[in-house]
N, C-alpha and C positions, 0 to 999 in steps of 0.2 A: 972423479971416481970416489974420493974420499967421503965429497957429499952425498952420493949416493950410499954408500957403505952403510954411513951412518944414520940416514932416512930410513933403510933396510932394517936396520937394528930396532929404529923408533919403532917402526910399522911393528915388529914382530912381538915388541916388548908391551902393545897394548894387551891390559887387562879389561874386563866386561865384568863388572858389579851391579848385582840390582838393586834399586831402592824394595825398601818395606812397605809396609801398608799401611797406615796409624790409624790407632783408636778416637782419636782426638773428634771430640764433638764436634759440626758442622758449624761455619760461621751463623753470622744472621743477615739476612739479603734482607736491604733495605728496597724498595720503588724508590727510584730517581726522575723518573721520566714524567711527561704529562699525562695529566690526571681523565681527559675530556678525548681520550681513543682507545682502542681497544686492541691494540698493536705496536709495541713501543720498544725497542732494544736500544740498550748505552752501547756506544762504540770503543772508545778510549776515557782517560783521564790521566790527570795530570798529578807531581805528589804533592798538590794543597786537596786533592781529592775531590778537583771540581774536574766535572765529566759533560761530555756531548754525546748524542746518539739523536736519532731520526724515532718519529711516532707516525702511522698511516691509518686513517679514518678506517673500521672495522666492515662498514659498507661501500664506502670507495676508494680503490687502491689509488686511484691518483690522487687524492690528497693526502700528501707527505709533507711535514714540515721538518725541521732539526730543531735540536733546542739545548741550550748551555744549563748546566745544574751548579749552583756554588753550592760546597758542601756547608760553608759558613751559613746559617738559618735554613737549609735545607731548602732554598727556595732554584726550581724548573724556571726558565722564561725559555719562551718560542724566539726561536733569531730569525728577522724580518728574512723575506726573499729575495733575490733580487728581482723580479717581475710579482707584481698583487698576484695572489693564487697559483699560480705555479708552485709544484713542487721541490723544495731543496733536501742535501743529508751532507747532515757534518760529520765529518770521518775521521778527524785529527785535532788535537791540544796540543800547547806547547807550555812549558811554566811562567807565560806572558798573558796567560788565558786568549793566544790568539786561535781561531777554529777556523779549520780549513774544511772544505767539501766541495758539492757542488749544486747547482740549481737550474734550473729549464728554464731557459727561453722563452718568448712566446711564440716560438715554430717549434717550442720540444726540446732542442739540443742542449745536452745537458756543459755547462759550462764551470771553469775551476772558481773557487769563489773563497774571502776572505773575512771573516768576523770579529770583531772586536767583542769578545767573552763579558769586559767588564761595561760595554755601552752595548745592551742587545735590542735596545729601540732604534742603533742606526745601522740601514742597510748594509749587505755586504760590499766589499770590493771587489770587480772582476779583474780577475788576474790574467792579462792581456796576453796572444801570442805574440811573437819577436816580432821586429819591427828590422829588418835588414835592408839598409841604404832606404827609397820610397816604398817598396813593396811590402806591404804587413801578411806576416801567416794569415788563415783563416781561424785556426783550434788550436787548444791549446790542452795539456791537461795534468794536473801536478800526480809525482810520483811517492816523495817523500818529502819528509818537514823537519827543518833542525830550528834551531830556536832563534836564528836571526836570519834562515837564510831556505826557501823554498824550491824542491827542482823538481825539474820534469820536460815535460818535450811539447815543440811546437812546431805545428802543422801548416803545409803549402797551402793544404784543402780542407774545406770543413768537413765533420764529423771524423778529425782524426785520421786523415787518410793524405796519402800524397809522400811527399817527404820531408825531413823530421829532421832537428837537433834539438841536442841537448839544452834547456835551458834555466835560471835560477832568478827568484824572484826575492827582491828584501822585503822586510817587514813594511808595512802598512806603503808598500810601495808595489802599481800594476803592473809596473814595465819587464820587460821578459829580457833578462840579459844572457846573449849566447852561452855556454860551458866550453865549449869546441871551436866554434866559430866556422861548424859546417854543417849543409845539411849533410849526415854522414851516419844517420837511423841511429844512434848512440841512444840508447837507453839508461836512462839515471835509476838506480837503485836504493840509494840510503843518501843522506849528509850526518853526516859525524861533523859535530863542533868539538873541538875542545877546549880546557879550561888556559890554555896558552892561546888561545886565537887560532887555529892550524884550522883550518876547514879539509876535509876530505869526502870526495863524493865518488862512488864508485857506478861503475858504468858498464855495459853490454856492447859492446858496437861490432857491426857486421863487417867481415873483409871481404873482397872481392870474391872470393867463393860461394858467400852464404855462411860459412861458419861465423860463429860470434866469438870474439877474442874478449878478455878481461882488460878493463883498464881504468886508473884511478887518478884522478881529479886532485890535486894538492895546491895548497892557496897556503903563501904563508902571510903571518900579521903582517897588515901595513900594503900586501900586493895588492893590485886590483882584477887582476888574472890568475886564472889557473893556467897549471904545469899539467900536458897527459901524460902517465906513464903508463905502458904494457906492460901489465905483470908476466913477469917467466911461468910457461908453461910446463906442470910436468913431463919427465918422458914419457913419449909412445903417447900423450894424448892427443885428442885431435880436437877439444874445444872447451873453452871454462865461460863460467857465465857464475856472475858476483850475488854475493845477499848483501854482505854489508861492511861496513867496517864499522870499530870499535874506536876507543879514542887514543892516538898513538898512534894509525895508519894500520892497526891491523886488521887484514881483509880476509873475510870467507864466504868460499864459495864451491862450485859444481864444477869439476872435471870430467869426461866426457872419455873413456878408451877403447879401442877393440873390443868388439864380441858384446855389445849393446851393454857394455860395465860401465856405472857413474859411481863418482867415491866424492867425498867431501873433501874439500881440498884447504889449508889453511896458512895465509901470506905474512910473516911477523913483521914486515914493513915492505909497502910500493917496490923495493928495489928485492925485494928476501928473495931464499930459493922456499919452495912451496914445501910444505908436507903433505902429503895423501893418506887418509886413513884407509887402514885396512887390516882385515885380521882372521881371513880366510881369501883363499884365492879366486875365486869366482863370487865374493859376497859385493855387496852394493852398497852405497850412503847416498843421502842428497842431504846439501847442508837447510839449515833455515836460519839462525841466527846467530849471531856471537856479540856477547855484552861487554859492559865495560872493562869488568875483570877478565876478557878473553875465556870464558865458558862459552860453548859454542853448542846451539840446539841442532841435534840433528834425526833424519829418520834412517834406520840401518835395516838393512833385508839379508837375511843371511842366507846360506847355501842352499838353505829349505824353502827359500820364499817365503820364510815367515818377515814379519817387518815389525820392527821396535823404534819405539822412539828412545833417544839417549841425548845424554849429555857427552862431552867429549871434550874433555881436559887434557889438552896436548904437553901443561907444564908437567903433569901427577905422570903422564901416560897410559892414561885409562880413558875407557869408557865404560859410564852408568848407565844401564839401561832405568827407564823410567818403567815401573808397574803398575797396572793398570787397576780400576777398584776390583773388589773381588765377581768373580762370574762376567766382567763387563770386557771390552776391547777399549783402545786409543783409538778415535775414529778422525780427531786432529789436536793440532795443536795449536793456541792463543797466546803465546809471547813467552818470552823469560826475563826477568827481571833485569834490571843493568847494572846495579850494584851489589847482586848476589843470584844463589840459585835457585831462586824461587820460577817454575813454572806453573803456566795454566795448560790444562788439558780437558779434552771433551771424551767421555766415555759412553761407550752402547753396550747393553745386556741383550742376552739372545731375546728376552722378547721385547726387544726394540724399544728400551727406557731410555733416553738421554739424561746424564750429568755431566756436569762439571766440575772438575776436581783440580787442585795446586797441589803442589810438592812443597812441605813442612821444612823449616831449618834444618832440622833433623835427618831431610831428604827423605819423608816418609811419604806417600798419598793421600790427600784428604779430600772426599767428597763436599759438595758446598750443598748437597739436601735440595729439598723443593721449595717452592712459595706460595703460600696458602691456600694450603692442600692439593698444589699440584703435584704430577707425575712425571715433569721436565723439565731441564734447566741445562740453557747455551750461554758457554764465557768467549769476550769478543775483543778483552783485553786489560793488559796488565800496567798501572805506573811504572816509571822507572826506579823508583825505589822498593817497588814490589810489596809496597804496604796495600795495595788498593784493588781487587779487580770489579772487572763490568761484562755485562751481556745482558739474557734475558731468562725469563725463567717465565711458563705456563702454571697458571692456577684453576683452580678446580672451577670456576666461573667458565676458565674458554679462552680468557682473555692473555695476551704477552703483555708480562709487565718486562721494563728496563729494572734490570737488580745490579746493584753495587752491594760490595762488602769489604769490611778491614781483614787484610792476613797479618795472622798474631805472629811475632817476631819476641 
C-alpha cells in the first residue's frame, strides 16, 4: 500500500510544460547519398557522422542498392549485395561502422544481412537463423543492434512464419545464438550495452492466453547466458509490451488497462515496481523511447483526443509537451538523442507541406527548411549524441535527395 500511496502522489504531482518555438536559422542539409538516382533517403548514423540509407533507380523501383557515406572526405560507396542485382537496404550503424539491413535473394526473400562500413568492396554476411540440435530455422530477421551484440527472432518456416525465438548474433559472426532457448514467440526489442559490460535486451513474449507479458534479458560480464526476468505488472493491467531500455536496466514501456486505456509505463530496474504515467483519468500515453539519461519520448492523448508528443522526466516529475512549428501538426516522431534532449520530429501544415524539425538545447523547435528549392523534407534519424540527424528532403528537380546535417549544441 505504501507503494502505491506513493505512485498516486507521483501520478498526480505531474506537471505539462511546453517547449517554445525558436527563431534560430535553419541548419544546412548536406546530399549524403548517391549521386546516379533519383530517389535516395539516409536512414541512421553514427557519432563520427558516417551514415547509411538505401537509393532506388527513379525508373525502376526494383533496383535498390544501400550505401555507407564516411563523413571524413564526404565520400558515398554502394555496399556490395548479397546476390549480383538483387536489391539491399541498410537500416542500422553502430560506432564500429558495422551496417546491418537486409537484401533479396534470388527467389525475392528478403534476408538480414551484415556489412563491414570500413571494407564496402566485400559482400555482406548473412546472418543465419538458429541452428537447434540438427534442425536449422528456415528465416530469420534482426530486431535491434547494440554495438557488439545483434537480436532478433528466428523462424521454423520461411518468410518469417512458423514458430519463433528469440535470438542474438556477435559481430562479424552468422550463427544465431538462442536468448530463451525456446521457441516461445519472444520478441526482442532493444539491446542496451553498457559501459560495465551488463547487456540487457528487453522482450515481448506471448503467454498462454495471447496476452503479451514484459520481460527482460540480463547478461552479466564474463556470463555466457542470459537471466529472463518478468517485469511486475501494474495494478489492474492486463498486458505491457517493452520499447527499450536505457543503460543501467532501465525499461520502458506500454501498459495496457480496462476501458481500452494505454499509459507509458516506466521500470527503474528488471526487479523495480513500475510507474504509470498519468495526469487525467481517462487520458492515454504509448511510450516510444527512453535514452541514456532516462528522458523518455512519449505520445500523450488527452481527454479530448487530442494527441501530443512529450517528453517525460519521471526524476523532475514532469512532462514536456513538444510544439509543433507554427500553423503545422507532429505527424511522427524520429528519435531522441541518448546523451541529452535533443529530438527529431516530422511536421504537416494544413496544406500538406512536410518538415522536419529538432528540438534546440534550449528545448525550442527548429525547422531544418527545404533543399534546393524544395517544398519537403523527412528526418529518419538521429546519432546518439544528437550532434547529427538524416532523412530525406525533395528538390525542385523532383528528385529525393538523402540529407544529413550538424545540430548546433
Amino acid at each position: 500500500m505504501k507503494i502505491l500511496y506513493a505512485l498516486l502522489l507521483f501520478m498526480l504531482s505531474i506537471l505539462f510544460i511546453p517547449f517554445a518555438i525558436s527563431q534560430e536559422s535553419p541548419p544546412i542539409l548536406v546530399d549524403i547519398g548517391l549521386h546516379n538516382f533519383g530517389n535516395c533517403v539516409a536512414i541512421a548514423a553514427n557519432d563520427r557522422h558516417n551514415a547509411v540509407g538505401q537509393c532506388t533507380d527513379e525508373k525502376d523501383s526494383t533496383k535498390k542498392v544501400a550505401w555507407f557515406r564516411y563523413k571524413s572526405g564526404n565520400t558515398t560507396y554502394t555496399l556490395l549485395p548479397m546476390v549480383p542485382g538483387m536489391p539491399c537496404e541498410a537500416l542500422r550503424i553502430t560506432e564500429r561502422n558495422q551496417v546491418y539491413g537486409t537484401c533479396s535473394s534470388t527467389d525475392g526473400t528478403k534476408v538480414p544481412v551484415a556489412w563491414d562500413g570500413d571494407q564496402p568492396s566485400i559482400p555482406p554476411i548473412v546472418l543465419k537463423p538458429a541452428m537447434v540440435g540438427t534442425s536449422p530455422d528456415k528465416s530469420a530477421t534482426v530486431k535491434s543492434v547494440g554495438q557488439t551484440v545483434t537480436v532478433g527472432q528466428s523462424f521454423k518456416e520461411p518468410n518469417l512464419k512458423g514458430e519463433s525465438m528469440a535470438v542474438y548474433w556477435r559481430v562479424n559472426s552468422d550463427v544465431a545464438v538462442p536468448i530463451t532457448g525456446s521457441w516461445d514467440g519472444c520478441v526482442p526489442t532493444s539491446i542496451m550495452e553498457s559501459p560495465t559490460n551488463y547487456n540487457w535486451i528487453t522482450l515481448n513474449c506471448p503467454d498462454t492466453t495471447g496476452n503479451l507479458k514484459a520481460k527482460i534479458a540480463t547478461k552479466k560480464p564474463g556470463n555466457s547466458t542470459y537471466v529472463i526476468t518478468a517485469l511486475k505488472m501494474p495494478e489492474n493491467s492486463t498486458r505491457c509490451t517493452l520499447g527499450n531500455a536505457s543503460e543501467y536496466g532501465r525499461v520502458l514501456g506500454t501498459c495496457n488497462f480496462s476501458g481500452g486505456i494505454s499509459r507509458a509505463t516506466y521500470w527503474p530496474t528488471p526487479d523495480g515496481e513500475p510507474s504509470v504515467m498519468k495526469k487525467e483519468p481517462d487520458d492515454k500515453s504509448v511510450s516510444a523511447y527512453i535514452n541514456a539519461e532516462g528522458i523518455k519520448l512519449i505520445v500523450y492523448i488527452d481527454n479530448a483526443g487530442h494527441e501530443h508528443d512529450a517528453l517525460w522526466d519521471i526524476h523532475q516529475g514532469k512532462v514536456i509537451e513538444i510544439e509543433p512549428l507554427p500553423s503545422t501538426s507532429i505527424v511522427s516522431t524520429a528519435g531522441i538523442a541518448d546523451k541529452n534532449t535533443t529530438v527529431l520530429i516530422n511536421t504537416r501544415s494544413a496544406e500538406k507541406v512536410n518538415q522536419g524539425a529538432y528540438l534546440s538545447d534550449s528545448l525550442k523547435t527548429v525547422g531544418i527548411g527545404f533543399y534546393k528549392g524544395g517544398n519537403a523534407s523527412h528526418l529518419q534519424g538521429i546519432n546518439p549524441e544528437g550532434t547529427f540527424g538524416v532523412g530525406s528532403a525533395i528538390g525542385a528537380d523532383g528528385k529525393r535527395y538523402a540529407i544529413g546535417f550538424s545540430i548546433p549544441h
